[in-house]
C-alpha positions, -999 to +999 in steps of 0.1 A: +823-743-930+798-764-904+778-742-881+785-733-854+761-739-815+749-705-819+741-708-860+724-738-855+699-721-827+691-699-852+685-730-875+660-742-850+641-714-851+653-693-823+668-660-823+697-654-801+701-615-787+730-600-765+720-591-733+747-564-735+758-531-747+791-509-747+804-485-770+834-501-777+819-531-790+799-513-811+824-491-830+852-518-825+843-542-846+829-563-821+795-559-827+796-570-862+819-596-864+791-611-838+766-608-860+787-619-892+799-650-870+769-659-849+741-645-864+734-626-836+699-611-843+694-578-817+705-563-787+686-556-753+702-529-725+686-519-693+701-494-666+725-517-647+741-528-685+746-487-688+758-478-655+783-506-659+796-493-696+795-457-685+808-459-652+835-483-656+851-473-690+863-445-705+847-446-736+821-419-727+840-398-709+844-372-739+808-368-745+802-366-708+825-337-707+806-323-734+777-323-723+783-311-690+798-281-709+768-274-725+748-270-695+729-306-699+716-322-666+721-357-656+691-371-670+696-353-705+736-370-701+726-404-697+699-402-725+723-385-750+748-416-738+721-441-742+706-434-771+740-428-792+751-461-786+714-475-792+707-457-826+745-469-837+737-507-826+705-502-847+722-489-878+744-522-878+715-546-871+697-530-900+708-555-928+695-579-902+660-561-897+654-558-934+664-591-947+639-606-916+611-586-928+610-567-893+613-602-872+648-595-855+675-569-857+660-552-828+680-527-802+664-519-769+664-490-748+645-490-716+622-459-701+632-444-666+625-472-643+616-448-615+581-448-641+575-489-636+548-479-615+534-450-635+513-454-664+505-417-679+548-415-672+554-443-687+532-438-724+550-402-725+584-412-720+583-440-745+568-415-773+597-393-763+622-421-765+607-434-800+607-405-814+646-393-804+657-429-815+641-422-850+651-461-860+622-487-872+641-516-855+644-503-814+627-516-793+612-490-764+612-516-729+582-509-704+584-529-669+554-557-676+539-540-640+501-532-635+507-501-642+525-514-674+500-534-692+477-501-702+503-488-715+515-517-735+480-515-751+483-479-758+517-479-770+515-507-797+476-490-808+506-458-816+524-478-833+560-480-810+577-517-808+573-527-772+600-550-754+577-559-719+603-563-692+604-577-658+584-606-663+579-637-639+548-650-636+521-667-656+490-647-648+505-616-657+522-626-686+487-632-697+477-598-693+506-587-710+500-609-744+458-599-742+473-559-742+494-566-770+464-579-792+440-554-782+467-525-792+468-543-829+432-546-826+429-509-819+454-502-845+437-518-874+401-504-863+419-469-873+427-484-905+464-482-895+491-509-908+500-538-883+527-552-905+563-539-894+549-532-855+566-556-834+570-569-795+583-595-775+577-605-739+607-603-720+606-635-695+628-637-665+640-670-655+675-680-633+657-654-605+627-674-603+652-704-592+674-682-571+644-671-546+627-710-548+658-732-545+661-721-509+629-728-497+631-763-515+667-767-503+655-762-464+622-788-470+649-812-489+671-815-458+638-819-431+622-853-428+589-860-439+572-863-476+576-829-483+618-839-486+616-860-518+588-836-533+611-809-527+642-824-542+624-829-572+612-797-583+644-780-572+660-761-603+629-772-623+602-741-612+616-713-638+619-737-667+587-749-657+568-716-660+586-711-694+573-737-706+539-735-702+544-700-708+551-714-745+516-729-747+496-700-737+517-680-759+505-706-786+469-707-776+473-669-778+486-664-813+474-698-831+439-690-821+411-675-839+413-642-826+446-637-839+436-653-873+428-619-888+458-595-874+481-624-895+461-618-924+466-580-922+507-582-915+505-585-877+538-608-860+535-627-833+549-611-793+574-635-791+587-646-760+620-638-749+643-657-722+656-630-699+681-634-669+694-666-683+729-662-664+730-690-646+735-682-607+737-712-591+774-726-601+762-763-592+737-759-626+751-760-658+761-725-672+737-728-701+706-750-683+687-716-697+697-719-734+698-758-736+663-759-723+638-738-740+651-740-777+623-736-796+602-715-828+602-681-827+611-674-795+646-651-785+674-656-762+689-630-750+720-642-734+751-621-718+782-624-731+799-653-709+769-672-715+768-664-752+803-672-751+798-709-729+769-719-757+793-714-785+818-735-766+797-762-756+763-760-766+741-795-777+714-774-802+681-794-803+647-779-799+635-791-766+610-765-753+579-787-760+597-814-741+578-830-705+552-797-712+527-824-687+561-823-664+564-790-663+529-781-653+531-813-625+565-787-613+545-759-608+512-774-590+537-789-564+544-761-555+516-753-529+516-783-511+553-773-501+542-739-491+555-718-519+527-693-535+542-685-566+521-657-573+535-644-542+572-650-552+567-633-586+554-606-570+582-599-550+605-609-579+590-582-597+592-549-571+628-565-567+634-561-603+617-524-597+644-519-570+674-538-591+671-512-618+664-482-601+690-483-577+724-491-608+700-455-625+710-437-596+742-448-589+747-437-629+733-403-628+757-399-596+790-407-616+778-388-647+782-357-623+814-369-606+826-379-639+820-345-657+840-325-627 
């Protein structure tokens, strides 16, 4: 039988993830024929994926009741939810875990986001959370903040996988990849093994478009040079920063620091394409697969997207494509007024804001729903 779009990504050397989790798909069958079919290779979840499963099925509603009865609080709920369907995910990915050696086969489960901004809070609820999850292939996701990065660092010197969320821009994804080699660094100084700790860095992309397209959209229609400058780069500013995101992440992991974490077992933090949904309906609805196929890096797609690629996907690795390009995109950018740092910024405490506010909403309905 001839591959399929989504085998074929895998071919190329990319790992595709579901950006989506519900019970029902789990202990349906779902799940599975997925990763039979597709080779799906892991799973990442984050509050707003929860709230919607919880809150608009009925699937949980028996365990809710439970543990209501039993006198849990909201917090204790939505864990015992969580992690139930994260530790079952894991069990089914675990043929895929083993027979990668520890590469893929990961399920994520993300700490309070309420702690994005919290460092000691965030290093104690991820021990907490590793520990209750008690599978080798979960990933524990910490918001790639300020606050964040130290805790990266700390966390993967423990030992505990690390998905870094909520990333959009360059410097700090930096930061991010320097904490990650410093914790295996740390690690190994305590003569502790390297070789089955893993982490990717969780890069978000259509949102960088969605906040820059405007701007460019306004210069585009106005007169001037700035028009054609800005009709150019429109669209082009989150692939862009992927891109050379690519060739830091090279310079980080093909370089001779790194040369002696391989030698002892240690992977690579692989990048990972995040919010590749496309939003704008006048883009294609895969312009963030299509773009950045390339070598060890994952794409974690939601389920109409996953679902478009299989339809109509053209697998070819392009992510090393117009790299000079891409970093021409991204130094236009302040001659048209646009600080990126600035946007990512805000990008980021929105992303804060995006998940905190689908956490409460959750913990609101696990009450409501247990009445």
């Amino acid at each position: 039988m001839a591959a399929n779009s989504m085998q074929k990504l895998t071919a190329l050397g990319q790992s595709i993830w579901l950006d989506y989790i519900r019970r029902d798909l789990i202990s349906g069958g779902g799940l599975k024929k997925l990763i039979e079919q597709d080779e799906l290779r892991g799973i990442t979840s984050n509050p707003a994926i929860f709230e919607k499963a919880i809150v608009d099925t009925q699937f949980y509603d028996a365990q809710i009741k439970e543990l209501s009865a039993a006198g849990k609080s909201l917090e204790e709920r939505y864990e015992a939810l969580s992690q139930k369907d994260v530790r079952d995910a894991a069990d089914q990915f675990r043929s895929v875990y083993d027979r990668t050696k520890g590469k893929d086969g990961f399920v994520s489960l993300e700490v309070n986001p309420h702690l994005a901004n919290d460092t000691g809070g965030t290093i104690e609820e991820a021990r907490r959370l590793w520990a209750a999850l008690d599978r080798p292939n979960v990933f524990i996701k910490v918001p790639g903040t300020a606050a964040g990065v130290p805790a990266i660092r700390q966390l993967i010197g423990e030992g505990i996988n690390i998905n870094v969320t909520l990333l959009f821009g360059l410097p700090r994804y930096h930061e991010v990849a320097e904490a990650y080699v410093a914790g295996l660094e740390h690690r190994l100084a305590q003569g502790k093994p390297i070789d089955r700790l893993a982490s990717v860095a969780s890069f978000f992309l259509s949102r960088i478009d969605s906040l820059i397209d405007p701007q460019l959209d306004k210069l585009a229609k106005a007169s001037g040079g700035q028009a054609a400058l800005a009709g150019h780069v429109r669209g082009e500013v989150a692939i862009a920063s992927a891109r050379v995101a690519y060739q830091m992440y090279k310079r980080t992991f093909e370089g001779a620091r790194f040369k002696l974490l391989r030698e002892r077992g240690g992977q690579t933090q692989r990048l990972l394409w995040a919010s590749t949904s496309t939003k704008n309906p006048a883009y294609s609805d895969v312009k963030y697969v299509e773009a950045l196929i390339g070598p060890d890096t994952v794409n974690t797609l939601p389920m109409e997207t996953l679902e478009a690629y299989r339809d109509h996907g053209q697998p070819a690795a392009r992510l090393e494509n117009d790299v000079e390009h891409a970093r021409w995109v991204l130094e236009q950018l302040p001659s048209l007024g646009i600080d990126i740092d600035q946007i990512t910024q805000q990008l980021e405490d929105d992303g804060i804001v995006k998940f905190n506010q689908p956490f409460d909403k959750l913990l609101k309905r696990l009450g409501e729903k247990a009445l």
